[in-house]
N, C-alpha and C positions, 0 to 999 in steps of 0.2 A: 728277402730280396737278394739277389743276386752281387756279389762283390765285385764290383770297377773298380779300375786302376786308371791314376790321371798319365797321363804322357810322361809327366815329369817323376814316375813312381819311384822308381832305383835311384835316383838322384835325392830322393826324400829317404829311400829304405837306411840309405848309407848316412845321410847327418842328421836325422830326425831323432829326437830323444825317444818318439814314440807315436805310432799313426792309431786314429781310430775311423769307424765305419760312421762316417756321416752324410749329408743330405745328397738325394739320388743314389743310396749305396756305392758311396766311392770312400776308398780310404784317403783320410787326411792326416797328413803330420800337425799333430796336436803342437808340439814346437819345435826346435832347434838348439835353443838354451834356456834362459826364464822366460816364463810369459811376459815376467813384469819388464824384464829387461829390452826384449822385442817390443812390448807397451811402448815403452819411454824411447826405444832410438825411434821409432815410426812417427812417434810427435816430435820430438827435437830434431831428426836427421834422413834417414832413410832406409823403407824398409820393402821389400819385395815378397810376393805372395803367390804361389798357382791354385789360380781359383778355375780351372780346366773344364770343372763340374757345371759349370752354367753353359748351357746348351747355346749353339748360333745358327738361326733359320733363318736363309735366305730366300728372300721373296721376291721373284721376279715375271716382269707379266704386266699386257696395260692393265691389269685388273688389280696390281699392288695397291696403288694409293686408297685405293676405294673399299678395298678388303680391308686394311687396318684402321681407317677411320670407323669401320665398322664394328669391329672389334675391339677397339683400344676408345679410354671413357675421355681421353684427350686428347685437344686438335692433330692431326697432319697433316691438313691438306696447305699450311702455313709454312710447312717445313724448307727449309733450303738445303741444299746439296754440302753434306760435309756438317750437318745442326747433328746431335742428338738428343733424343726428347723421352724421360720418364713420363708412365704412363701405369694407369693397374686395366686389366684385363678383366671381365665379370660375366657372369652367367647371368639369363633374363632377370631372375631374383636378384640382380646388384649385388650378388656375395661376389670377394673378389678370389678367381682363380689363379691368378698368376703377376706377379709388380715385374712390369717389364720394362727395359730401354730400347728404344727405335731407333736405329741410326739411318738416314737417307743420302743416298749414292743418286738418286734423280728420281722423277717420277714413277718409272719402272722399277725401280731396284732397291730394296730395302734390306735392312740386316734388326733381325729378332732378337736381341740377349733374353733366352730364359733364369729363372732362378735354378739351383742347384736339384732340390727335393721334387718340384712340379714340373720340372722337363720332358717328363713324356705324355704327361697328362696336358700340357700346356699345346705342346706339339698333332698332340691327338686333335684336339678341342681344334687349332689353328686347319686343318686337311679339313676336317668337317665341312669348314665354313668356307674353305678355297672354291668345295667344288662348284664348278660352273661357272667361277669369274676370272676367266682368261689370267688365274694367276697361277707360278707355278712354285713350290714353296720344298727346300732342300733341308736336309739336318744335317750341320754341320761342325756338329758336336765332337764326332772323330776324330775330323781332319784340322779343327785346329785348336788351338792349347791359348788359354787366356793367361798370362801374365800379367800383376797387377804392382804397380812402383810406386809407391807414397811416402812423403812426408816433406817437411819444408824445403828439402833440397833436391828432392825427384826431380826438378827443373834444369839445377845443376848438372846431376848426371846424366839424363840421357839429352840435355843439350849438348854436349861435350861428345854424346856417340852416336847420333842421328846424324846422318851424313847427307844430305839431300834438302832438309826443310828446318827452318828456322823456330822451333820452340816458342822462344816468344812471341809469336804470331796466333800461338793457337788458344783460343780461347775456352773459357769456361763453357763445357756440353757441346764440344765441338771434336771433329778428327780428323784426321789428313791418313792420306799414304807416304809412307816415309822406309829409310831402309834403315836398318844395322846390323855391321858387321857382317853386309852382306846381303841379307835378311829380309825381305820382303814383309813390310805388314802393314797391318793398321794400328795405329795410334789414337787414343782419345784421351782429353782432358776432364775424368770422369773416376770416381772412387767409392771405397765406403769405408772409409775410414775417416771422413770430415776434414780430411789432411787434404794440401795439395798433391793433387795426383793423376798419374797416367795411368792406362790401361791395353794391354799391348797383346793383340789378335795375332797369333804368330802360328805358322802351318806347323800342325805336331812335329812335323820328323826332324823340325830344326829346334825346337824348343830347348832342349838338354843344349845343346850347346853356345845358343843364345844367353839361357840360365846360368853357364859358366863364363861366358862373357862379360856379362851384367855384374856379377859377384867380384870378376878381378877388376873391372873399371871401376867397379862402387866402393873401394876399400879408404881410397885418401877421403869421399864424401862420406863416410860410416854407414858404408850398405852393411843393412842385416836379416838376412830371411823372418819370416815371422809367418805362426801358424795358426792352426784353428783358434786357439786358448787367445791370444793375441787379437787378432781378427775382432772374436765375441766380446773383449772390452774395450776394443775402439769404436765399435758400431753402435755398444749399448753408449755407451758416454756422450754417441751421437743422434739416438732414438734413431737407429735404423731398425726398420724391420726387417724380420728375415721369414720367407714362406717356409713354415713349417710349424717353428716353436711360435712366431708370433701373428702367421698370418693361416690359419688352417683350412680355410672353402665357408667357415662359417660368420664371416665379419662382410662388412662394406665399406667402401672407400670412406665411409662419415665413421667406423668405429676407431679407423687408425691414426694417433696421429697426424693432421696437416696432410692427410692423401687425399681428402675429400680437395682441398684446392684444386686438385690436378680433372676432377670433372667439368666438361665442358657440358652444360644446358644449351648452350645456342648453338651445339649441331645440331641438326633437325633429326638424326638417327643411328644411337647406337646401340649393341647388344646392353642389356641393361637398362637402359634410359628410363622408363615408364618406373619401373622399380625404387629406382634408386628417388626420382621427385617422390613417390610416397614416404620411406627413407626418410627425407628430408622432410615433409609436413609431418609425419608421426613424432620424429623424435625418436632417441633410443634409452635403452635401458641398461647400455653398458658401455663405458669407452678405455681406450686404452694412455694409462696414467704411467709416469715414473716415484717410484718411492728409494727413498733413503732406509737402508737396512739397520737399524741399532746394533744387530749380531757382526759378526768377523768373520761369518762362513754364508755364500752366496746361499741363494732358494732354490730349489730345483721345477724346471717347468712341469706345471701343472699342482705345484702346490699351490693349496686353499687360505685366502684372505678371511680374517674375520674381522666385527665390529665389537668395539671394547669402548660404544657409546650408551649412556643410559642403561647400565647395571646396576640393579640396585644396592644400597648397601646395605638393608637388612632382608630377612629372611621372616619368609611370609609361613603360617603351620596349617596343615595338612587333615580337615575337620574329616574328612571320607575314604572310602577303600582301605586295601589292606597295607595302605603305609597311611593310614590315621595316626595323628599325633606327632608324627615329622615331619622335619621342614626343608625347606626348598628356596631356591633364589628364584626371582619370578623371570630374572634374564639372565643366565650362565655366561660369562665372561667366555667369548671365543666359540659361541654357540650359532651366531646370527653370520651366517655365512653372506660375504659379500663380493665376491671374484676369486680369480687366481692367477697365479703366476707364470708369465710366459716366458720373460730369459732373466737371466741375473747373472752376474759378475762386479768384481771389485774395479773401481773406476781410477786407475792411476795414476789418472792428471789430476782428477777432482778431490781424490782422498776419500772417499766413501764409499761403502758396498750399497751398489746399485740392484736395481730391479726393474723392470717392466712387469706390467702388470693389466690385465680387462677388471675392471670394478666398478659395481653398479653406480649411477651418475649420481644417488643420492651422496654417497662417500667417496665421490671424485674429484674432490675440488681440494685446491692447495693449500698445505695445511693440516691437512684431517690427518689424525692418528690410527694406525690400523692395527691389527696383531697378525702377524704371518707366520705359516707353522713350517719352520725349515729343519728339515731333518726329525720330525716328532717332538719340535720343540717350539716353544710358543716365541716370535722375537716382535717386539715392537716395532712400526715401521711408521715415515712421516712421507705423504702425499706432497709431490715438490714439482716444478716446472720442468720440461723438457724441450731441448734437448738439454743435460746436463751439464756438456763442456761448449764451450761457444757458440753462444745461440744464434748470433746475427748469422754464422756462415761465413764471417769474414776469412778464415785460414782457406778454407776451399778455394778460393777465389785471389789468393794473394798471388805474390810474384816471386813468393818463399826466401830463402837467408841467400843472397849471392854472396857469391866468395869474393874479397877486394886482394 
């Protein structure tokens, strides 16, 4: 694949310890300083991210509202002007293509955020189905550059540099237009880091200097960039998935984590729909679990779970063929393969090296002991609840540390 560069490239080449080539072939600054340290101020304080890579399709046309209720497995036609609404995107088979946010400007006008990895394939998928319904559908991935501010005092900061609209007004899964520093954009009260946070839609050619903006106002609140390494253990501590490592075209909104809520059965018709109710009476045979790592060195995705139940403890002898008279275990510890690994990292609020995981639903349940082969090494791992750091959601949704 081809190497992208985000907007914000030379602004990352100069303090980045180090970028590498991730989802969509864009390079990303893996960090700035510690992971662990970017970790901790993003939960205690504040931290800012370009996440540029995720594509924004504008959809305009009387034919918007009607096109993405069609396509998206969750309501819109409910939506209000200024709401935003997660949603996953699926092919007839209910596998899911693309976990998307909708944000609605009015009935005519709608804004697409893709994921980073499924952006052109998401965007492809979306034209297909445009044509014929007086809708008209742009990519507008180019022109403008996501920046994303989180943690309990993101509040703090850009209420203090939003010059036009009142911060605490805006609610959870909601956005406005708002200025800074000049700057024209969109703003939403939307994250993936479980933190309170904003997300700021900003026209490339201003970004770099917005990003230096934001860095010298956020210095008395403890602004601190944070990157990819960073990012992947805020999301996992919060069961986010991510299309690629965790969501690949072969699951359905019932394999993932708590996506299946997001389908609606009483629209009368969307891509998928027939699908996905078989889905739901069949039952599955894999879902996606969090375990506890007993090792000190994360898993790598696509490493293999195995079961380390019902091994015997003796050894059964060998009456026939050319190994007569040796013996054998009738079930090899680490032999009964039962899932694998989709992301893993160390959880730095929680104290534990985390993992996500697809594993068959007979050994999916909390509790269960597994053996995970990380790095060609056999580590025990313990089947536990997710999300891992605050389950309720309560920080997302707080009013974060005001300053007295």
């Amino acid at each position: 694949m081809a190497e992208r560069r985000l907007p914000l490239h030379d602004i990352h080449l100069r303090s980045a310890v180090r970028m590498v080539k991730g989802g969509g072939g864009y390079l990303f600054p893996v960090s700035y300083a510690s992971p662990l340290d970017e970790h901790v101020n993003t939960r205690n304080n504040v931290g800012i991210q370009d996440l540029s890579s995720m594509s924004q399709v504008d959809i305009k046309g009387p034919g918007s509202e009607r096109l993405m209720a069609r396509l998206l497995v969750n309501r819109v036609r409910d939506m209000h002007p200024g709401q935003v609404r997660y949603s996953t995107m699926c092919d007839p088979e209910g596998f899911i293509i693309d976990d998307i946010t909708l944000y609605k400007f009015h009935d005519e006008h709608f804004m697409l955020v893709t994921s980073s990895s499924t952006r052109q394939k998401t965007i492809a998928w979306m034209k297909d189905h445009a044509m014929g319904t007086s809708t008209y559908l742009t990519d507008l991935g180019g022109a403008v550059a996501l920046l994303t501010v989180q943690g309990p005092r993101s509040l703090d900061l850009l209420g203090s540099v939003v010059q036009d609209f009142d911060l605490n007004r805006l609610k959870f899964f909601r956005f406005t237009e708002a200025t800074i520093n000049d700057t024209r954009l969109i703003i939403s009260r939307t994250g993936y880091t479980g933190e309170l946070g904003f997300e700021l839609y900003v026209p490339s050619e201003e970004a770099g200097s917005l990003w230096e903006f934001l860095e010298a106002a956020g210095k008395e609140y403890g602004l601190m960039p944070y990157g990819a390494a960073a990012m992947q253990s805020l999301r996992i501590e919060k069961a986010l998935p991510l299309a690629g490592p965790d969501i690949d075209g072969n699951q359905t909104p019932f394999h993932v984590h708590h996506l299946h809520k997001y389908i609606q059965f009483k629209k009368r018709e969307f891509i998928g729909r027939e699908a996905l109710l078989e889905w739901q009476d069949r039952g599955l045979d894999q879902r996606w679990v969090g375990l506890h790592l007993d090792g000190k060195k994360p898993a790598v995705n696509g490493e293999r779970i195995y079961s380390i139940a019902d091994v015997k403890s003796f050894r059964s002898k060998m009456y026939t063929g050319s190994e007569a008279d040796g013996y054998f275990d009738q079930e090899r510890p680490g032999m009964q393969e039962i899932g694998y690994i989709t992301s893993s990292a160390k959880g730095h609020s929680v104290k534990k090296m985390l993992a996500l995981a697809y594993m068959n639903v007979s050994h999916a349940y909390d509790g269960a002991r597994v053996l995970v082969n990380v790095s060609g090494r056999p580590t025990l791992a313990t089947v536990v609840p997710i999300p891992f750091f605050d389950p309720t959601g309560a920080r997302m949704r707080s009013k974060g540390t005001r300053k007295i």
